[in-house]
KEPA-162065 format. One record per residue (C-alpha): residue in three letters; z negated, x, y negated. Coordinates in steps of 0.02 Angstrom, whole numbers, padded with zeros to 5 digits, always signed. Example, Ala and Ser with C-alpha at 12.3 -4.5 7.8 and 13.67 -1.06 7.14 Angstrom:
<atoms>
ala-00390+00615+00225ser-00357+00684+00053
</atoms>
This chain:
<atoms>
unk-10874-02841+00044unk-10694-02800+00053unk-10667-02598+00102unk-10533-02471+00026unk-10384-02441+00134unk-10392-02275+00235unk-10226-02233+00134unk-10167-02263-00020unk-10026-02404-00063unk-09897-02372-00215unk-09803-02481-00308unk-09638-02434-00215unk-09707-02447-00056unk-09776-02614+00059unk-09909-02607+00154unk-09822-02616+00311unk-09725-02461+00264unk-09893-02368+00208unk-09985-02419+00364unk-09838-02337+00457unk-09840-02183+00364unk-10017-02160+00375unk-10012-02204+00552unk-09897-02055+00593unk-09981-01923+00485unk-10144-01984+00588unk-10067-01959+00756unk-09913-01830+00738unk-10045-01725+00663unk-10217-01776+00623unk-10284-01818+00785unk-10189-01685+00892unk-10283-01547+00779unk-10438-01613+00830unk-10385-01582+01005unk-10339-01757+01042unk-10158-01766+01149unk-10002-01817+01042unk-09920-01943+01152unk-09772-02020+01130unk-09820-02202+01212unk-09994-02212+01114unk-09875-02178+00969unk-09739-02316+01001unk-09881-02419+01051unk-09960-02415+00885unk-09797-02456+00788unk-09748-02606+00902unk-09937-02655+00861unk-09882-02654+00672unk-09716-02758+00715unk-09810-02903+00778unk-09950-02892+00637unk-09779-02901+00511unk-09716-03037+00601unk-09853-03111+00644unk-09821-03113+00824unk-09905-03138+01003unk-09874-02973+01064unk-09905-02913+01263unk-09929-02717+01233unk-09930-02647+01413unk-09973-02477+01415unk-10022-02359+01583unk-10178-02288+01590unk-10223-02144+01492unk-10094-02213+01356unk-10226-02210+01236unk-10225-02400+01194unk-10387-02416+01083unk-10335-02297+00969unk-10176-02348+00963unk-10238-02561+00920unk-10383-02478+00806unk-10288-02416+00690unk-10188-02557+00638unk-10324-02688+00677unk-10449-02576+00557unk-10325-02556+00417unk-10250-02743+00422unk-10408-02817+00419unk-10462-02716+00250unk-10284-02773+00192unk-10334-02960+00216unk-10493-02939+00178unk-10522-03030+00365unk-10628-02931+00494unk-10519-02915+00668unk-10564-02975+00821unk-10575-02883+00978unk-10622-02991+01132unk-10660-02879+01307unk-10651-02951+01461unk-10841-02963+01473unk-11017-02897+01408unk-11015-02731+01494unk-10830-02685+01428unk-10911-02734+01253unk-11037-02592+01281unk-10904-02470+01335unk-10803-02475+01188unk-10934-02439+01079unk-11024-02322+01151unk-11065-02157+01100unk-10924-02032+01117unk-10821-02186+01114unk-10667-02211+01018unk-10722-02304+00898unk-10850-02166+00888unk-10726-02024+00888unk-10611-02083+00756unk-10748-02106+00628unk-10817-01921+00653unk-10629-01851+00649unk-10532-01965+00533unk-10679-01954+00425unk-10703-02141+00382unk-10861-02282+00414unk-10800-02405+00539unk-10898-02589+00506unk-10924-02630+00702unk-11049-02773+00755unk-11055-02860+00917unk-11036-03055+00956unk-11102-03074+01125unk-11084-03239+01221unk-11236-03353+01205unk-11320-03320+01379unk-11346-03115+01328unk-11491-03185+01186unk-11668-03207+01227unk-11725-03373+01197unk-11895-03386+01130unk-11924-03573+01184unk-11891-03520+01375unk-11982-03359+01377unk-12132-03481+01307unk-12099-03564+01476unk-12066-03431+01593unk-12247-03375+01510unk-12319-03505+01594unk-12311-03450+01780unk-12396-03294+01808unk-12276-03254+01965unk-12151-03189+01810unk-12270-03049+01743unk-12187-02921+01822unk-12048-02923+01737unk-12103-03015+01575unk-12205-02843+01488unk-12031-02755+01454unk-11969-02911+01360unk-12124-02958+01277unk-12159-02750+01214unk-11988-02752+01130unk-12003-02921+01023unk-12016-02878+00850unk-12199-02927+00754unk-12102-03043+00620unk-12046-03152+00782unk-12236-03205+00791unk-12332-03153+00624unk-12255-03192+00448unk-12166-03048+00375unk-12053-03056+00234unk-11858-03100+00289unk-11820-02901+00234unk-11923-02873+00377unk-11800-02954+00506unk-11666-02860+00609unk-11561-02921+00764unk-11645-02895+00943unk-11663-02962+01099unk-11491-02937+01171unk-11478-02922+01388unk-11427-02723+01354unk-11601-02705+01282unk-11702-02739+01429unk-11614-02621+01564unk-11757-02617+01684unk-11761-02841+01721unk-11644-02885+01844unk-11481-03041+01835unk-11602-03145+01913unk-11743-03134+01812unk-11668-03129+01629unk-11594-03314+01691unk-11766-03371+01675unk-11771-03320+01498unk-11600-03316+01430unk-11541-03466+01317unk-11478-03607+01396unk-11348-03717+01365unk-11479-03861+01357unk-11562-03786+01218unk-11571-03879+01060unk-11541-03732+00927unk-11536-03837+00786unk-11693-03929+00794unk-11789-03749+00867unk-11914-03729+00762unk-11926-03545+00776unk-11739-03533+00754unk-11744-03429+00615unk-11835-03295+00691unk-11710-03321+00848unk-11639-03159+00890unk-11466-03258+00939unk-11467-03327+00768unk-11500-03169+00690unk-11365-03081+00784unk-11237-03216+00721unk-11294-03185+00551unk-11270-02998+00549unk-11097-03010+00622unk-11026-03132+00516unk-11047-02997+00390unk-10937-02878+00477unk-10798-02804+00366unk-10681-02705+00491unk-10713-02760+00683unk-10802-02900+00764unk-10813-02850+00948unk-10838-03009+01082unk-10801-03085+01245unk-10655-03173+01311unk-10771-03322+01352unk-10864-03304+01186unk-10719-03333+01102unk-10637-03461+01196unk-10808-03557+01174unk-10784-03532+00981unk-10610-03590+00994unk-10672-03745+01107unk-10790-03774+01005unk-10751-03728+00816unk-10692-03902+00761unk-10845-04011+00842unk-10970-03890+00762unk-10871-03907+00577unk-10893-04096+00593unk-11077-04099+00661unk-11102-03971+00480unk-11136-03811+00577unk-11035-03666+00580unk-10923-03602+00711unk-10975-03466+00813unk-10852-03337+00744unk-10800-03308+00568unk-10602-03324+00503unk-10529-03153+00570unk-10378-03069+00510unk-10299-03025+00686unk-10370-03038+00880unk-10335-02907+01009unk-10367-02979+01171unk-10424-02804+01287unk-10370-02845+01465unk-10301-02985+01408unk-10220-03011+01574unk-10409-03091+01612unk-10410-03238+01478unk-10359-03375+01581unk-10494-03398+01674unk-10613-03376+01532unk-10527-03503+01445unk-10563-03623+01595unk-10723-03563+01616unk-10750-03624+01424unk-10712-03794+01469unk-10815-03826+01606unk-10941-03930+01630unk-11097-03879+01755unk-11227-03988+01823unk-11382-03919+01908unk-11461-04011+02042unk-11640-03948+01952unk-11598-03970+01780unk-11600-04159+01745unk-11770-04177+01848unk-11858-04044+01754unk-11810-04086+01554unk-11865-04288+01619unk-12028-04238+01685unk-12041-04147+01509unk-12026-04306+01417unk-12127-04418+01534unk-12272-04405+01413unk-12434-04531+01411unk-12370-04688+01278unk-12172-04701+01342unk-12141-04863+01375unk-12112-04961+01550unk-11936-04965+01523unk-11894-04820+01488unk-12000-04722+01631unk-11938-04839+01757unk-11757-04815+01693unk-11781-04645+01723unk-11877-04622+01892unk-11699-04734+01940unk-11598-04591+01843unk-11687-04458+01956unk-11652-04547+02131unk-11465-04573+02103unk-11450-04405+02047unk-11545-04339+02214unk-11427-04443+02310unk-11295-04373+02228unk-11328-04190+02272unk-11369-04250+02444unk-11214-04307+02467unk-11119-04167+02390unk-11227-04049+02504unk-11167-04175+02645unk-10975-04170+02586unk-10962-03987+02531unk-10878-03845+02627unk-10892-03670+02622unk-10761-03551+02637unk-10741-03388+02581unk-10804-03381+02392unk-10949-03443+02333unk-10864-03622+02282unk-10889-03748+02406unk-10750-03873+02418unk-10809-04058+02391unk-10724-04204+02486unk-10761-04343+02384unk-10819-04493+02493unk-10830-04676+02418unk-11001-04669+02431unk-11030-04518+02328unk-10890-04599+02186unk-10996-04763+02184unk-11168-04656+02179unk-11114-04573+02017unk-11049-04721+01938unk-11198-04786+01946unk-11287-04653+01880unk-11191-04672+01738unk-11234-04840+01713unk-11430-04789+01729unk-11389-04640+01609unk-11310-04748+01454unk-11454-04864+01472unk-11576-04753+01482unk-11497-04652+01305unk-11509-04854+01234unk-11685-04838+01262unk-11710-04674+01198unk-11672-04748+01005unk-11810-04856+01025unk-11944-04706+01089unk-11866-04587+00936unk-11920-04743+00848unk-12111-04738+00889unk-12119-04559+00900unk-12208-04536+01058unk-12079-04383+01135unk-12068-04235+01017unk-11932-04228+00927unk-11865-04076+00997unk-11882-04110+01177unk-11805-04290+01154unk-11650-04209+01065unk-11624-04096+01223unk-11622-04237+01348unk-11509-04351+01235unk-11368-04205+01220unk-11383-04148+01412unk-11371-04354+01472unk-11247-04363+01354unk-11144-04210+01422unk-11208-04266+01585unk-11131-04451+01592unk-10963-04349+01515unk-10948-04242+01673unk-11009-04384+01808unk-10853-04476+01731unk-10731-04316+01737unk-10798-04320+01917unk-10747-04489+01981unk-10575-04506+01892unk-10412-04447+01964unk-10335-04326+01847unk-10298-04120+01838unk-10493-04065+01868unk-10551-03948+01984unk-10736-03973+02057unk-10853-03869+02165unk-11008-03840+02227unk-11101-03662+02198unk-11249-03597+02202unk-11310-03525+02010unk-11463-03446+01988unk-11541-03481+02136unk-11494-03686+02115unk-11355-03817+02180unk-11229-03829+02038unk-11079-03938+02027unk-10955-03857+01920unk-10799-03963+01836unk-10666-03851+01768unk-10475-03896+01717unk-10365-03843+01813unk-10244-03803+01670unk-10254-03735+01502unk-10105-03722+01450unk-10081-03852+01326unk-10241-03826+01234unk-10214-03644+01225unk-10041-03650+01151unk-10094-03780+01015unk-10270-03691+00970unk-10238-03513+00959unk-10074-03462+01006unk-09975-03570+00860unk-10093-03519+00738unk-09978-03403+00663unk-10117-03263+00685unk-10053-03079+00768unk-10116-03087+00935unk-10115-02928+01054unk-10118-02914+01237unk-10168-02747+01277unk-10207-02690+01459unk-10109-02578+01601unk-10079-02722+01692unk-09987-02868+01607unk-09850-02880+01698unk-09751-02879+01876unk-09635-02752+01873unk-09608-02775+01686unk-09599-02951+01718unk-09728-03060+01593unk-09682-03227+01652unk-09825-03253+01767unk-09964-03201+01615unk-09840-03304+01491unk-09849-03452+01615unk-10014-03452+01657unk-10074-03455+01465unk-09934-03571+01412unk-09876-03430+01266unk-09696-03500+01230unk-09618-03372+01093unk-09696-03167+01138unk-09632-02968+01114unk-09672-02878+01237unk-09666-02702+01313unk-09701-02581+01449unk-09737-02386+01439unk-09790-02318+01582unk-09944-02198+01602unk-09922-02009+01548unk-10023-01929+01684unk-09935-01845+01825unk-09998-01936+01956unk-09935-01814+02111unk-10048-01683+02073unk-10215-01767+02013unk-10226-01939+02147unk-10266-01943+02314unk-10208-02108+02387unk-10258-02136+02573unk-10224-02294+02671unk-10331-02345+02826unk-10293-02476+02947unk-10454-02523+02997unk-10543-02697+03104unk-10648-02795+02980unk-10796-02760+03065unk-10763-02563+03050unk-10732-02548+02871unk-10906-02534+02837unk-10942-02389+02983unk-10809-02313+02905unk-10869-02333+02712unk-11050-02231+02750unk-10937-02112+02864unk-10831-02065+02693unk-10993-02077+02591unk-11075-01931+02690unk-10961-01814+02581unk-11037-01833+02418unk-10952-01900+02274unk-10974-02009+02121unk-10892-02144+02214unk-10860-02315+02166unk-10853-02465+02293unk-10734-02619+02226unk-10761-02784+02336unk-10668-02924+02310unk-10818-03054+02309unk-10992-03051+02291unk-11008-03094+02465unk-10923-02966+02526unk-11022-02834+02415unk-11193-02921+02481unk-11132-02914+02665unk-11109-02734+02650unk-11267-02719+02559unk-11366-02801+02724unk-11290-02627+02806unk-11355-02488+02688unk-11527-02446+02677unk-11636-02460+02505unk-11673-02286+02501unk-11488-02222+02517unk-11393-02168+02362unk-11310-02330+02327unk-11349-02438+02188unk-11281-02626+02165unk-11208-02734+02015unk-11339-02859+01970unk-11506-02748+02022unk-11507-02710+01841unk-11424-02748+01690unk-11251-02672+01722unk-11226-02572+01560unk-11372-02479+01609unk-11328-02461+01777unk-11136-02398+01737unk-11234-02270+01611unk-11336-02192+01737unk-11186-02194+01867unk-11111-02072+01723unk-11259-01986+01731unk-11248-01938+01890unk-11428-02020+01931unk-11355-02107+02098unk-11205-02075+02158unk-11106-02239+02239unk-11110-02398+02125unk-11052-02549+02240unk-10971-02694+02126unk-10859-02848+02139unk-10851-02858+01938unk-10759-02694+01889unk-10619-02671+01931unk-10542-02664+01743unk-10614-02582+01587unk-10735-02436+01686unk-10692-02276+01585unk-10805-02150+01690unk-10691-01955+01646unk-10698-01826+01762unk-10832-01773+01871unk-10912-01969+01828unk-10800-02030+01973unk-10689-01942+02080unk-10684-02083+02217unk-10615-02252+02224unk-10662-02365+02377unk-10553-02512+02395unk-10643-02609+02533unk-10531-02763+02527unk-10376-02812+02455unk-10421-02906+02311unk-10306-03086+02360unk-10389-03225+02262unk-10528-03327+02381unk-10471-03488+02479unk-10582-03587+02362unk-10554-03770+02224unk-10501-03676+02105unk-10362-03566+02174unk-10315-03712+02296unk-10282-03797+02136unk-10160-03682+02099unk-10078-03665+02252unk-10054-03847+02257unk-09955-03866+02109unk-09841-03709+02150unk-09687-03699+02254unk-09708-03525+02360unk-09907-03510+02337unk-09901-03326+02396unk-09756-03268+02283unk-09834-03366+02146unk-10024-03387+02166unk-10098-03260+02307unk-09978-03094+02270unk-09964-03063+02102unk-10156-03104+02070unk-10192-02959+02193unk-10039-02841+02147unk-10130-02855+01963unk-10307-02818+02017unk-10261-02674+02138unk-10169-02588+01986unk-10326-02599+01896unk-10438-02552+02023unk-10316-02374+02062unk-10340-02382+01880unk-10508-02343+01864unk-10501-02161+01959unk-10392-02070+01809unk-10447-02067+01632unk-10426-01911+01556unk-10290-01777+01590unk-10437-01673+01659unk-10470-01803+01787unk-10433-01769+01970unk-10484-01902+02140unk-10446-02002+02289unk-10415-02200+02310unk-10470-02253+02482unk-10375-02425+02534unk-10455-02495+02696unk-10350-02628+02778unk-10389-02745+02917unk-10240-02807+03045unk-10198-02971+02904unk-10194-02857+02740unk-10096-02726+02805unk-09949-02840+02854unk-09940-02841+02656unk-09927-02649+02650unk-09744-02653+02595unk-09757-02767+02459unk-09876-02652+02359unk-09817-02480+02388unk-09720-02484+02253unk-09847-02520+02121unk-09947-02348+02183unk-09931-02229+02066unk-09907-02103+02188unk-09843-02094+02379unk-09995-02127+02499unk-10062-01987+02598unk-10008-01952+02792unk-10157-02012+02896
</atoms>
């Protein structure tokens, strides 16, 4: 149901106008006698906001920390979307960012208890955050997951099982609302991309679909992922022709927080993964007693080329300093997964004949047509010669081959960024020296505003900003040597390797707790707490709002360069000066937002800690000047 305007409109003036006027009364006056700061660059921020909504415009808002950039795209975004009757999207970077911008004492929070108004706020979380009843059923099965099942299975609702009335049924099982099971554990019970949600037949007791249902109904602010939404973007026009819905509703505006981050979620969105222990294990489901000859012997083929296959990947793959393993594709390997996809469009000829006789359940038979189907599609993308990048990693404990585009450009500009829709950019770190052409390149937006105000904190007297010159094999030595002066201190790697190599150096027992132990909301919430006090991560080093005493310290144990690995080869490849263009501005960008996550408040006060080995600090002079203040005599 459509909402009244937080202000009124008159004949005599637009909307635009009265969305102006109201916007100044709010922060001229409103806010700042609430106690809030009245600053001039949230303010100009706010009004540039309401340019591009007017004109319908891709706008990159750059704004310093401590600017005050929610506020200043919640306003507009809340009032437009009443206006159009549209809710507005707001896409984070990822899940745990969702959970910061709505939680309590929030903004979203604060300007509903000052400005006096209901916000309409519901999440969209990507597909992989949902429980999925059909695999907990499964992971049921072996007793070795017990441990960790009784938190999940106390917090499912009784309508999931019994047969209470539909008034009876509310969204759950969500990843944030099972703090205590660990990464690797809710991948044993999270839904997976070969599930077959439409022929589920417990999907309407589905917490996932129930979720979807509740947010479609939003009237002011859907709150999602970048991947989420790049997957509905990906997706929407393939789901309107097989007569589903897309995963997002029509929204009025999108504001894309950290927006600097999209590209590779809009990759990530259009890759395809195989597993090395998926296509074995939904066969062996199917392999029931009354298949015929055919078919069975079609697939017991289907499983030995694909075992060959991974063998020789595993043969041809090399590891460097990411988790991606490069693949050198050898003729052998080419001609091993043609013929697997020979095998494979046989084998989904046969499978119209079993659907025929009903021997496979109808459910299970669905999921193995759509993942040979998707499958064959990738095998293909595989062995042709065109602008694909491939690797091999390790995902969830199995071999997966992952086959990603190398550019999305194109697709980007035509789905979402000529669609005549406002589109905001908002983070502190859009740009090089005021510069957008490496974002605007990289995302293929052609026609942009833009802007740059810088932070409003006075750097000098609340930041600490030491540089060490330090051997690789020292920086860890030196890490537990800073750590003995206690500190809510947060540890920024630039790979999950490197956090888990300095993990093999600290103790369990010490105060140090590590992203992916636990879900991470949880963990970040009892970092806040004070309940530990060093959180190690490779994952946030944009979006963490911890004020004041919540962190005072800021570990930077590695430069954050992008990893010699397929997918930022790819890149280098195809540019002139790959360290101008590739290798330097990704980690000028990322080191911004890692100093960024120290000061938050004006009442904030800290030290960054930059350890550099003999190779990074040869780059010393070509980041100095993005510090916001002078670094600190040794």
């Amino acid at each position: 149901m459509k909402k009244a305007l937080p202000f009124q409109l008159s004949k005599d003036r637009s909307f635009f106008e009265s969305l102006g006027d109201w916007m100044g009364d709010v922060l001229y006056d409103e806010l700042p006698e609430k106690g809030f700061e009245c600053r001039d660059e949230q303010i100009f921020m706010a009004y540039q906001i309401e340019k591009a909504l007017k004109e319908k415009n891709v706008l990159f808002a750059e704004a310093g920390v401590g600017t005050g950039k929610t506020i200043a795209y919640l306003l507009p975004a809340i009032s437009y979307a009443r206006y159009t009757g549209k809710p507005a999207l707001i896409a984070c970077a990822d899940e745990t960012l969702i959970e910061q911008l709505v939680k309590e004492a929030g903004d979203i929070f604060k300007l509903q208890n000052y400005l006096d108004i209901t916000i309409d706020v519901r999440l969209a979380k990507s597909r992989n955050q949902y429980l999925c009843l059909k695999r907990l059923e499964d992971a049921q099965k072996d007793l070795d997951n017990e441990y960790f099942l009784e938190e999940i299975e106390d917090l499912i609702p009784d309508f999931v099982y019994g047969h209470s009335s539909l008034q009876q049924i509310y969204p759950y099982g969500e990843r944030s609302q099972f703090p205590g099971v660990s990464d690797e554990d809710w991948q044993k019970v999270n839904y997976h991309p070969t599930q077959q949600c439409m022929v589920c037949d417990v999907r309407n007791r589905c917490g996932q679909t129930i979720h979807r249902q509740n947010y479609r109904e939003s009237s002011d602010l859907i709150i999602c992922s970048h991947e989420f939404l790049m997957e509905h973007i990906w997706t929407k026009e393939s789901r309107i022709r097989e007569g589903q819905l897309p995963l997002l509703p029509e929204v009025s505006m999108t504001v894309l927080d950290e927006g600097h981050l999209l590209e590779f979620a809009a990759q990530k969105a259009l890759t395809y993964e195989i597993q090395s222990e998926t296509l074995v294990r939904l066969l062996e489901r199917i392999m029931v007693d009354g298949i015929r000859e055919k078919t069975l012997y079609l697939m017991e083929q289907l499983q030995e080329a694909h075992d060959e296959i991974f063998g020789q990947i595993r043969k041809n793959s090399i590891t460097q300093d990411s988790e991606r393993m490069t693949i050198e594709k050898s003729d052998l390997l080419i001609q091993t997964c043609k013929k697997a996809i020979r095998i494979t469009n046989d084998l989904l000829e046969e499978f119209v004949f079993e659907s025929e006789l009903y021997t496979i359940p109808e459910y299970e038979l669905r999921m193995v047509e759509e993942f040979l189907e998707q499958y064959s599609f990738s095998l293909r993308l595989f062995t042709e010669k065109g602008d694909g990048v491939e690797w091999l990693e390790i995902i969830d404990g199995h071999e997966t081959l992952i086959i990603m585009p190398r550019l999305v450009t194109d697709i980007l500009n035509e789905k979402l960024f000529t669609s005549k829709m406002p589109i905001i950019f908002s983070s502190a770190t859009l740009s090089i020296q005021k510069d957008f052409t490496y974002i605007s390149d990289s995302l293929g937006v052609e026609k942009f505003q833009s802007f740059s105000v810088a932070s409003p904190f006075n750097y000098d007297e609340v930041m600490k900003i030491y540089v060490e010159e330090i051997e690789q094999e020292n920086k860890t030595a030196y890490v537990h040597k800073l750590l003995e002066e206690k500190q809510q201190t947060l540890i920024l790697f630039k790979s999950k390797a490197a956090m888990d190599q300095f993990r093999l150096s600290t103790s369990k027992k010490s105060d140090i707790v590590f992203e992916g132990e636990r879900e991470l909301s949880t963990i970040v919430k009892e970092f806040q707490n004070g309940d530990f006090a060093t959180l190690c991560s490779y994952h946030l080093w944009e979006g963490l709002d911890l004020p004041e005493k919540a962190l005072t310290r800021v570990i930077i144990f590695d430069l954050p360069f992008p990893p010699v690995d397929p997918l930022f080869d790819a890149k280098r490849t195809f540019s002139n000066d790959p360290f101008e263009e590739v290798d330097l501005p990704f980690m000028l960008l990322r080191l911004q937002q890692g100093i960024g996550r120290l000061i938050r408040t004006s009442n904030d006060y800290g030290e960054i800690h930059i350890l550099l080995n003999a190779e990074e600090a040869e780059t010393e002079s070509r980041f100095v000047n993005i510090l916001p203040t002078s670094i600190q005599p040794s």
